[in-house]
N, C-alpha and C positions, 0 to 999 in steps of 0.2 A: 480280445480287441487289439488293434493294429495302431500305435500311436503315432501319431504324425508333428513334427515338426512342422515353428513357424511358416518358413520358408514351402512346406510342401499345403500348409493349406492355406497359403495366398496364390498360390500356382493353380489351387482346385478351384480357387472363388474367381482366378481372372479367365481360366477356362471357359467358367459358365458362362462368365458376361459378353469374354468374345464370343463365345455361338451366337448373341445376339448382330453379328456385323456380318457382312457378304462377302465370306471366306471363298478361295478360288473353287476353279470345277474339281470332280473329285479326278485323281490321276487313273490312266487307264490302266496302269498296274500298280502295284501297293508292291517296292523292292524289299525283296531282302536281302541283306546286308551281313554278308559273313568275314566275322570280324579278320580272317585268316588272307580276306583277299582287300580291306581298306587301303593297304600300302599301295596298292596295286592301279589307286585313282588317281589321277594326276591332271591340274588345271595347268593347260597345256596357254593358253590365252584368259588370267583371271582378272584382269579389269582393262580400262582401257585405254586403245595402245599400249597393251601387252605387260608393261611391270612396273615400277614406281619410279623409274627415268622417264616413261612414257613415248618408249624409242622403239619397240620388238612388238613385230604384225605377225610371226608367223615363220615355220622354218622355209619353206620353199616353194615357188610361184610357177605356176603353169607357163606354155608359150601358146594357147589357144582359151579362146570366151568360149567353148561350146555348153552349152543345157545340159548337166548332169543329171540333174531336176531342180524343180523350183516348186513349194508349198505358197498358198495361200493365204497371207497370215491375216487374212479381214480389213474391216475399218472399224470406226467409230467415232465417235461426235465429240468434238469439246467446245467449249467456250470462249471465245476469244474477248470479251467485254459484257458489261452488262447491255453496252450502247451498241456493240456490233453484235450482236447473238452469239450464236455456234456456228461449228463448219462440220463438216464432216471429211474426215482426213484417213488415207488407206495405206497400207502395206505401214513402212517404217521408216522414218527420218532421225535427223542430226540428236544425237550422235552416230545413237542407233548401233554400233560396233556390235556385234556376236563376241561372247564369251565361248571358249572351246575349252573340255574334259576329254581324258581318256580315261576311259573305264577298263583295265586290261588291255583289249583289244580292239574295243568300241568305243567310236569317237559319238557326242552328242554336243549339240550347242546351246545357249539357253540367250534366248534373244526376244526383247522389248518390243512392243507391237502399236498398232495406234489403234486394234480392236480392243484394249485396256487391259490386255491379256501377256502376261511375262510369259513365256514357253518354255520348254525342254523339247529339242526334236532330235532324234535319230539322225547323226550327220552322213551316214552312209546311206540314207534312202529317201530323208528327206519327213519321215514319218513324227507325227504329233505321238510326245509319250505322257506330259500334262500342258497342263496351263493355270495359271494363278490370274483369278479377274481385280486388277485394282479400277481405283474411280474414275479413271480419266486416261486419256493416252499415254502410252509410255515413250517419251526423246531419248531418255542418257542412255547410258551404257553402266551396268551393273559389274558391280563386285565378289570375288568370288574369293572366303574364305576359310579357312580349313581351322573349323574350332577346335583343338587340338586338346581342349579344356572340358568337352564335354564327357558326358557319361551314355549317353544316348546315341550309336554310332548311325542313325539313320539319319539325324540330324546335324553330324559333324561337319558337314560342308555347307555351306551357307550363303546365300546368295543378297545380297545388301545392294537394294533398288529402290528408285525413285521413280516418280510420275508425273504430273499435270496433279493441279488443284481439287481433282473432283468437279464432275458435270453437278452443274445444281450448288454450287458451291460458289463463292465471291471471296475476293481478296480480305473483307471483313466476317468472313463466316469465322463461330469461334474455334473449333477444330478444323484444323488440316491434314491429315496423317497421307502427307506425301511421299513417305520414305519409310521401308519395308524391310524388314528379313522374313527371307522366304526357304525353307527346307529345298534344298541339292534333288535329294532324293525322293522325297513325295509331294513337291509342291505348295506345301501345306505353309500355313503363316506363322513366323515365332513371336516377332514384335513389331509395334507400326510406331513412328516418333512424329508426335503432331510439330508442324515445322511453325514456328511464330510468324505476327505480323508484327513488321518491323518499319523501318521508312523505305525499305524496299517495295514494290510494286508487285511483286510475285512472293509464292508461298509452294511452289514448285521445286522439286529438285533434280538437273539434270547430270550434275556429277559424280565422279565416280570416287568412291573412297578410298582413302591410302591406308590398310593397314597395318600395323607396324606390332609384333607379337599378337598383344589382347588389346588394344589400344586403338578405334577407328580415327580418322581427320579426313572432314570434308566441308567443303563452302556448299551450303544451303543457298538456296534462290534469294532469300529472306538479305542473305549477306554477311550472314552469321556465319562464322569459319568455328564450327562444330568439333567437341572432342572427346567421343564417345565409347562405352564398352557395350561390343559389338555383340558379348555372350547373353544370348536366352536366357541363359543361368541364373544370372544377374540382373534379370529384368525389374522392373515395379510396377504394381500398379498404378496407374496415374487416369484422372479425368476418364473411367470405365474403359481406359485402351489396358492394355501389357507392352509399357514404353523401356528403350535404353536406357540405361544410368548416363547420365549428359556428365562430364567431368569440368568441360570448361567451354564458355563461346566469347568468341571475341569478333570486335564488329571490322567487317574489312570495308571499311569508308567511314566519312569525316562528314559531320553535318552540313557540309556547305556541296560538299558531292552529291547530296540528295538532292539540293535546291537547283545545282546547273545543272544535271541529270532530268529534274525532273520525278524523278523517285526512281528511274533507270540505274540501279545502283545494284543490278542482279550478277549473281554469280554463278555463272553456267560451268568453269573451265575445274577440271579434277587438277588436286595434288598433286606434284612430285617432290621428291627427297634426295639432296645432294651435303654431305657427308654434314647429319644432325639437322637440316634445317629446312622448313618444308614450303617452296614456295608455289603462290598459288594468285592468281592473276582473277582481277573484280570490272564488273563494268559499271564499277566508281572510277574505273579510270588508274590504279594504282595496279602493281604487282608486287607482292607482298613478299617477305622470308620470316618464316614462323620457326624461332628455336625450341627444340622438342626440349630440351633439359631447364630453359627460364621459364619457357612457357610463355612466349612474348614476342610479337613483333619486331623482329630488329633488323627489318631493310621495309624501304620503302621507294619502289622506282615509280614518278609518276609519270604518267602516257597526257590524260583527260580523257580518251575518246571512250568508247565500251570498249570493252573487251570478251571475248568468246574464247576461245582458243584457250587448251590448256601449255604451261609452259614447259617445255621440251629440252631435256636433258641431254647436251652432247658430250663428246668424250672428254673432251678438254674444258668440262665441267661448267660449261656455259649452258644459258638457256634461251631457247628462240621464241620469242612473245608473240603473236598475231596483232596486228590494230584495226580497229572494222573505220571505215570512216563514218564517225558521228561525233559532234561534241567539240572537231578539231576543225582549224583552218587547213591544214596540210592537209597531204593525201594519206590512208591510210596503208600497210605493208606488214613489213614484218621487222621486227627488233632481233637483231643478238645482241646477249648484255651477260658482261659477268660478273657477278654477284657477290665474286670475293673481294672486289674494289666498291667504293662508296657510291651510292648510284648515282651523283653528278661525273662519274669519272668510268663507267660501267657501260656505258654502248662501244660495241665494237663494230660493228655496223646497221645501217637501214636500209632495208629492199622496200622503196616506196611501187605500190601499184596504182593502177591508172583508178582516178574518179569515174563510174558508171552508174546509175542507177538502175536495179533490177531489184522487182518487185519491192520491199518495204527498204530495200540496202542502197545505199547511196557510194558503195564501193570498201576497197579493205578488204581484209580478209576475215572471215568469221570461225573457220575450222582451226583446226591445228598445223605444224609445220611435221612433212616426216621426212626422217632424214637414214641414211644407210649407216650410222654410224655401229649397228647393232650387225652388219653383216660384212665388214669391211677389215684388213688386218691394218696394221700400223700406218701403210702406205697411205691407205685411204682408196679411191677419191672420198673426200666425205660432202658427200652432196644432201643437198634441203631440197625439198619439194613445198609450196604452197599451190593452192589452188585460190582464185581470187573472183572476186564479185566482177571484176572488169573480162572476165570470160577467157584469159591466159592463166597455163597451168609454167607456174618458176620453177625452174630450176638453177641452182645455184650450188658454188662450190663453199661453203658455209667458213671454210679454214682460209681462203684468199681472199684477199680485200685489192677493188684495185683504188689504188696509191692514187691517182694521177685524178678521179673522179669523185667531187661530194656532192649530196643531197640533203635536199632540204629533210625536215623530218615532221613528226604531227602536229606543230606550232608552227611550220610553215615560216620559220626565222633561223632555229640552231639546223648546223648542219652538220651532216654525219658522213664517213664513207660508206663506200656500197658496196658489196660483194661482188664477186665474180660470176656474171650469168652463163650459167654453162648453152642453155633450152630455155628459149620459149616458145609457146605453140598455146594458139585458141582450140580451145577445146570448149566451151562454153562456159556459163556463170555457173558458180559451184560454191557450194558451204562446206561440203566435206573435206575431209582427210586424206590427201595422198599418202601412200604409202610407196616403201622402198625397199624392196626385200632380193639381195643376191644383187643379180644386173637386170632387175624388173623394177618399172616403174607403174603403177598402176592408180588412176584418178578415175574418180568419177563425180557425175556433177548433172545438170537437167539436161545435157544433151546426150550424156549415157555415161557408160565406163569407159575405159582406155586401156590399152597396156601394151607398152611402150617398152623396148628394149634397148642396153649402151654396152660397145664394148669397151676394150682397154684406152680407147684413143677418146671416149665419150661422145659417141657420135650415138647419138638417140634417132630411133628408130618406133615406128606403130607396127604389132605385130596383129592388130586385133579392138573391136570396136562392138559393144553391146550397145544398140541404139534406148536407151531404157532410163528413166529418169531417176537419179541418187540422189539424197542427201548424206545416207548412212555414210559411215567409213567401213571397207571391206579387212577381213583377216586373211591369211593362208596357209594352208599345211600339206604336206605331202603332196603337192603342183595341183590345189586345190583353191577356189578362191567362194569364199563364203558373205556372202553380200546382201540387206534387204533394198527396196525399190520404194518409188511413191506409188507405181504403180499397183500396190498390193501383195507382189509377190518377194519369194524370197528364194536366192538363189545359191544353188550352188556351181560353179563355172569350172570349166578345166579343158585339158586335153582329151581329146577322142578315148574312149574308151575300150 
């Protein structure tokens, strides 16, 4: 007889009971995994905007949009209220960012869908290799990390994603298991972490985790700034799932945030990490610095408006905040603020954008800011890109301030200086992410993509225009541009072939 430890038969009893939930499709190939070639895997793009500054899209940018190929990643239905129904929603939106591996020699992506379907596709052909079905469409942009703790190498790389609430499911339903690990290599599910209901209005999660060794940190929809071990290993059983061990949650807003909010006090924007302290931006309206060693909140800059956008790590260790206009009298833009100064004394400037309404947005910006700082030497330029609800994609020089001009800022009273605009140019309303990679500038947004090139004098130029509707935010590798659509599909873009 074969005697088994605690541990190994609560792993056999949570087995059984997940076979009873709607585990993904099975993968079209079942890898193996020789343990001679694991070193040889490399997440080349593991969460998103690239690393825990949330600055690096990718080493090197195409100078042509042309069809590489483009897969069809479906739709599917969610619910937008009990009072509005459902919608049905196709291809893949905000954040939506593609995660990129090399496996040796082969590149693959694993990218979020709104057919409810996480993927793994062949980036060289465009080819479906699985897909894991969760309850509901998939927004953020997933986590990719390398358990380095495990025993089971088919499992070692791990992918930590979140969803929508579950079709069939309400903001009072008692389980939510919005947020997933899912096996690298077969698809398969390790743990699901039911997300609480809070004063928050969502139980959704669309951001992306910061892992830090064995140690996850990420803001839940809920509001809850979550502080988890990320390993299977370690899992428990809880309420018939196989959940993380939670280490600590702390709430990112203030009772009275709920009440002028509304209960709009969600938290869409991922972590970043700047030397011990991990700040992460709420739409309570604040932007927080969470010290990993107290374990504690110890900045607090308030905005009021929502916030979307995660905060953006530049070289000179500042961060660029997004403001959507809601909530404020001013207009909404974009914040630089640094954080090593108290944050009444921490703005160094505000790029206000124009007030527009499109579709539920009343103006601001809702994506993130990207900036070149990640492909640039000492000299710089260090330029910032936003894309804004008022339909102009900013460019600006994020290190020059000009002296001589102030603005108002989202109280529409304190004024701030404003950066140096290098470019602007309508391009249309846009949620997503520009990015900056080399001397390419590349947006997109519901009037399509863009991709814009500057030389040494910064004189910006269109080299190229996919007429096709974005939310996503695009990556790129090898003059490669990897991007999903509303329209359904999903692309991969480059140079003639």
């Amino acid at each position: 007889m074969i005697k088994r430890n605690s541990r190994q038969v609560l792993f056999l009893i949570s087995l059984i009971i997940l076979s009873t939930y709607s585990f993904g499709q099975i993968p079209e190939v079942t890898p193996v995994i020789n343990p001679k070639t694991i070193s040889a895997i490399r997440p080349v793009i593991p969460t998103f905007l690239g690393n825990e500054q949330r600055n690096y899209y990718g080493n090197e940018a195409p100078s042509e949009l042309n069809i590489i190929w483009k897969l069809y990643l479906g739709k599917g239905e969610t619910i937008i209220s009990r009072k509005l129904g459902s919608r049905i929603w196709a291809g893949a939106g905000w954040t939506g960012q593609p995660l990129l591996v090399e496996e040796d020699t082969a590149l693959f992506i694993i990218q979020g869908a709104y057919d409810h379907n996480l993927k793994k596709i062949n980036a060289q052909n465009g080819k479906l290799v699985w897909q894991y079905k969760y309850d509901d469409v998939i927004k953020g942009t997933g986590t990719l990390w390398d358990n380095i703790y495990s025993g089971d190498l088919k499992n070692r790389l791990v992918i930590l994603q979140g969803s929508r609430l579950g079709v069939g499911n309400y903001l009072d339903t008692k389980h939510i298991p919005s947020y997933r690990a899912i096996s690298y290599f077969t698809g398969e599910e390790l743990w699901r972490l039911d997300v609480k209901w809070t004063d928050s209005y969502s139980r959704d999660v669309d951001g992306s985790a910061l892992v830090i060794n064995d140690t996850a940190y990420l803001g839940l929809e809920n509001s809850l700034f979550t502080v988890f071990d990320p390993d299977y290993n370690n899992a428990v059983l809880k309420d018939g799932m196989l959940q993380p061990k939670i280490f600590q949650e702390t709430k990112l807003y203030e009772k009275k945030d709920a009440v002028f909010h509304k209960n709009n006090i969600v938290t869409e924007s991922s972590p970043s990490l700047i030397d011990g302290i991990i700040y992460i931006a709420s739409g309570s309206g604040h932007v927080y610095g969470y010290e990993i060693s107290s374990k504690k909140l110890v900045w607090d800059f308030y905005i009021g408006s929502d916030i979307d956008g995660s905060a953006v790590v530049t070289k000179d260790k500042c961060i660029l905040v997004s403001v959507e206009k809601q909530y404020i009298k001013g207009n909404g833009g974009v914040f630089k603020l640094d954080p090593s100064k108290a944050p009444e004394n921490a703005v160094v400037w505000y790029l206000p954008t124009g007030d527009k309404k499109f579709s539920s947005w009343e103006g601001g910006v809702i994506g993130s800011a990207g900036i070149s700082d990640s492909y640039v030497d000492q000299n710089g330029p260090y330029l910032a890109a936003v894309s804004a609800i008022d339909g102009y994609l900013y460019i600006v020089n994020h290190t020059s301030v000009n002296k001589d001009s102030l603005v108002f800022g989202p109280d529409s009273i304190t004024k701030y200086p404003v950066p140096e605009i290098v470019f602007k140019k309508y391009t249309g309303p846009s949620i997503s992410t520009p990015i900056i990679v080399g001397n390419k500038i590349i947006s997109g947004g519901y009037n399509g993509l863009y991709l814009f090139e500057y030389d040494q004098n910064l004189n910006i130029s269109l080299l190229a225009k996919l007429p096709v509707p974005f939310e996503s935010t695009p990556i790129v590798h090898n003059r490669k541009i990897y991007v999903a659509s509303r329209n359904g599909y999903f692309y991969c873009l480059g140079d003639k072939l």
